[in-house]
N, C-alpha and C positions, 0 to 999 in steps of 0.2 A: 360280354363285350367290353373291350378297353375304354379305359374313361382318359380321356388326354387331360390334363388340368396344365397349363401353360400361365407363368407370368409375366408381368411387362418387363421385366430384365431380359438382355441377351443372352441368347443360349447358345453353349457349346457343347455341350456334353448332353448324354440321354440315359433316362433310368425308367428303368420299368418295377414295380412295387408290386408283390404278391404278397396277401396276407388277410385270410377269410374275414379276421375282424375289421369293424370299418373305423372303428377310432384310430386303431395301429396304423391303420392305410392312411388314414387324413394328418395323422402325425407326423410321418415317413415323409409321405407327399410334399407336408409343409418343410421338413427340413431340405426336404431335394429342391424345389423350387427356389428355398431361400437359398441354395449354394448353386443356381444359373443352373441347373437339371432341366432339360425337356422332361415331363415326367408324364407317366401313362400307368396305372393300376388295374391290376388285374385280381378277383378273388380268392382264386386255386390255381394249382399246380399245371391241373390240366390248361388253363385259360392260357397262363403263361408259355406251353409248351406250342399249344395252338395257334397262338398268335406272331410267334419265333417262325414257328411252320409258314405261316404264309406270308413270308418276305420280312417281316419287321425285325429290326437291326438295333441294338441299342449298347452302352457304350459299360453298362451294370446293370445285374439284376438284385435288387434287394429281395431274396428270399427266409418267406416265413418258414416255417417248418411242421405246426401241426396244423393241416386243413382237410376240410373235405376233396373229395371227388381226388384228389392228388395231391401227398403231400410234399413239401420240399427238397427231399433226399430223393424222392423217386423222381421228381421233376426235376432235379439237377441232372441226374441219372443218364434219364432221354434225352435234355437236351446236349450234355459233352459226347451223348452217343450219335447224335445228328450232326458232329463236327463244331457244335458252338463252343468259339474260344471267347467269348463275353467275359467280363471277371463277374464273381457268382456269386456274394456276401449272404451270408445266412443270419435272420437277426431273428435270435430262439427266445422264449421268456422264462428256459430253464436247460441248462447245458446239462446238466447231470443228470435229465430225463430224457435221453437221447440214447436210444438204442443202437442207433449206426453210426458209425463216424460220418459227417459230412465230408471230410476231406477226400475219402478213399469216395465216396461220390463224386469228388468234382467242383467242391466248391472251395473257392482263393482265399475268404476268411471267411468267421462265424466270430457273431459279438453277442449280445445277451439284450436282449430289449430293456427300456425303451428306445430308440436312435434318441443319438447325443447329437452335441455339431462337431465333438472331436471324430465321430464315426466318420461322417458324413466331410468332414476336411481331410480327415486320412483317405477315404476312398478317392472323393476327386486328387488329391495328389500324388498318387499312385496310377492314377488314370493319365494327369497329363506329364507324369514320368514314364509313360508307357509301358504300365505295368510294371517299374524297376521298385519291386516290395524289400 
């Protein structure tokens, strides 16, 4: 189940956070909300894929890469194969242990964990450039 974590700043923007560990996710979380992110976490790939499925819309998906039950490459997969044009940030805790290219999956960028605030300011202003990377 999606956990929404919302703070008292205005929001314009929406991110959804998949990443089985829960430090990563409260770390994530905290830098998406400090830059006005609606923000919603989810644990796996599958969660993320399930939750897109049933209407919810959101503006980035910060995806982890190694989890259970579905991991980020296969869940990027499904979801550009369901038409979702979301931009699709991959944040790995090792590039050079990556078997598949993320890109030729479908995601817009891949950065190396931990999230920075430079991540996290480059994605929103790419987001309110409308995608102009």
């Amino acid at each position: 189940m999606a956990k929404k974590i919302v703070s008292s700043k205005k929001k314009n923007l929406s991110a959804l956070v998949v990443d089985d560990d829960t430090v990563s996710r409260m770390v994530h979380v905290g830098y998406c909300t400090r830059y006005n992110f609606e923000t919603n976490a989810v644990e796996n790939g599958r969660e993320a894929v399930d939750l897109v499925r049933s209407g919810r819309q959101f503006d980035v998906i910060f995806m982890d890469y190694s989890m259970p039950v579905m991991n980020g490459i296969q869940a990027t997969r499904e979801l550009r194969a369901m038409g979702v044009k979301t931009m699709i940030v991959g944040i790995f805790c090792d590039l050079n242990f990556l078997r598949e290219d993320p890109f030729q999956a479908g995601m817009d960028r891949v950065y190396e964990k931990p999230m920075t605030d430079e991540i996290v300011i480059s994605v929103r202003q790419a987001l309110l450039n409308n995608y102009n990377m």
